[in-house]
N, C-alpha and C positions, 0 to 999 in steps of 0.2 A: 650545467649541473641541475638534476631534476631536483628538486622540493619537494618537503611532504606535504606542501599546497596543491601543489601541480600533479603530484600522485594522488591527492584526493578527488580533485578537479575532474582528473578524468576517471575514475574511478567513480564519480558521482554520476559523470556524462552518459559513461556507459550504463549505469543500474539504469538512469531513466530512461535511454533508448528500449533497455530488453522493459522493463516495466510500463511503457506507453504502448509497443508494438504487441504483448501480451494482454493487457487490458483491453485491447484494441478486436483483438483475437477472436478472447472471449466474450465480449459483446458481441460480435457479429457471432459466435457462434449460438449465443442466446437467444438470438433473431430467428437464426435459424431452426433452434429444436423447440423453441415457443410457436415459431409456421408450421411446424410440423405437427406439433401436438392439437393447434385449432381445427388444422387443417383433418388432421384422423378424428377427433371429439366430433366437427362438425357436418365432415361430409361423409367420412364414413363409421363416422358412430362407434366408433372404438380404438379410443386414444391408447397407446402403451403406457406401461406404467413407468419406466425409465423417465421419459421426458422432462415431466413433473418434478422429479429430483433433481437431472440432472441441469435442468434451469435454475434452480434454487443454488446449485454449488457454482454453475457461471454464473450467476449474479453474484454472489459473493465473492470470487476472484474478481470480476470486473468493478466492482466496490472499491473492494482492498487498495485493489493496483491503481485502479484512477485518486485514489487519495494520496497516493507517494508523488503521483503525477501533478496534483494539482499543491502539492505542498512545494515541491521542489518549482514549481513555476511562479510561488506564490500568490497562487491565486484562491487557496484554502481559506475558507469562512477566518475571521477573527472581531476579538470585539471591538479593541482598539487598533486603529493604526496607527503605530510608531513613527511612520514618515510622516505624518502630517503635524508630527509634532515642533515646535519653533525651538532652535538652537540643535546645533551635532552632539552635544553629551548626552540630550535628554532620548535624542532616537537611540544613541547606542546604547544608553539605559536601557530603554523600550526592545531594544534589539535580544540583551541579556534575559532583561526578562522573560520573554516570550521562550528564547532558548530555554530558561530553567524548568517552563511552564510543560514544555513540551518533553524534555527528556523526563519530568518528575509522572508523567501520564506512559510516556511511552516504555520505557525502562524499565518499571515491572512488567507488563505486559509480553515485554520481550523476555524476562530474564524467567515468569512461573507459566510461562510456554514449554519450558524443560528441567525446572524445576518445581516441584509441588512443598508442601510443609516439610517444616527442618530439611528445607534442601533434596526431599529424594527424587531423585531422576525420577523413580519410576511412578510418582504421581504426578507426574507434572502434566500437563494440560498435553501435550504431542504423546506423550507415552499414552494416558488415559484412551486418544481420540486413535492410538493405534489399534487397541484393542477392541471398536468395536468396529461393525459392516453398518450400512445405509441398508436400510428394509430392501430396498425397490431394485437396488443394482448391484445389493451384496458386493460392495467395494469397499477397502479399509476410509474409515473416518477421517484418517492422514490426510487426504486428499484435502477436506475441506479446512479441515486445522490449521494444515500448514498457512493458510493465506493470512493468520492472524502473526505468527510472530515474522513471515515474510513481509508484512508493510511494515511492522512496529521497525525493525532491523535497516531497513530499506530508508525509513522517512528518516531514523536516526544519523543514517550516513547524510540525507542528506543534508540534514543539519549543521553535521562536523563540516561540511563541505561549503555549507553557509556561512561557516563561522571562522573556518578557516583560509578557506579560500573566496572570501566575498568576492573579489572582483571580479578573478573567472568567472564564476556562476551568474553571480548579475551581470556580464555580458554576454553567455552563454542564455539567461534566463529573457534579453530584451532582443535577443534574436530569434528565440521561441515565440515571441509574443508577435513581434513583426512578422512572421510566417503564419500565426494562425487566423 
């Protein structure tokens, strides 16, 4: 009988495969349209104008996405760590806490991504960023938007996935770390 640990579980495994191999992506493609654009600026003296942008939106996906990657691996900045704390109540305190820490940060962010004041859809930060274009490549603004409530959404899971399914994850998480 499957669990709704065990459907978190993989449900968490799989966001971070598609969210490391995407992050992945768009770094290397960032590599790419930054060569290119040195490459036009410097030797043939007239860079496009795309480039420029469209660096600016893969680094911010490849931002986004590497922070789901490096939360779910646990290896995201914090101030204290709760593992080094003495006695098992006080980490699992330490543990709570930091969960509250993180849903009270991430939770709005995710939630006035789609909704703006007294709840209207149609201010909300996704709606706002539909209606306008990028100067340079005249493409909807979505593009760039979305990458904010796709990590808030994304590290949330994997939280619950933390929380719920700790053991999976931390030994899904010390076989990531042995590979890298």
């Amino acid at each position: 009988m499957t669990t709704f640990a065990d459907l978190v579980a993989r449900a968490d495994a799989a966001l971070h495969r598609l969210c490391r191999t995407a992050a992945l992506v768009c770094l290397g493609l960032l590599v790419v349209v930054v060569g290119a654009q040195v490459i036009a600026r410097y030797v043939f003296a007239a860079p496009p104008s795309w480039t420029d942008e469209l660096a600016r939106w893969l680094m911010v996906w490849a931002g986004l996405l590497g922070s789901t990657v490096a939360f779910r691996r646990g290896v995201d900045p914090e101030i204290v760590s709760g593992r080094q704390l003495p006695g098992r109540w006080l980490r699992v305190v330490a543990r709570w806490i930091a969960a509250v820490a993180v849903v009270l940060f991430l939770l709005p962010i995710a939630l006035h991504s789609f909704v703006g004041p007294n709840f209207s859809l149609a201010r909300g930060f996704m709606a706002r960023n539909a209606a306008r274009t990028s100067e340079g490549m005249e493409i909807s603004m979505l593009f760039v938007a979305s990458a904010v409530p796709v990590a808030a959404i994304v590290i949330l899971i994997h939280l619950l996935a933390r929380l719920t399914a700790h053991r999976q994850i931390e030994a899904q998480v010390d076989a990531d770390r042995r590979r890298a």
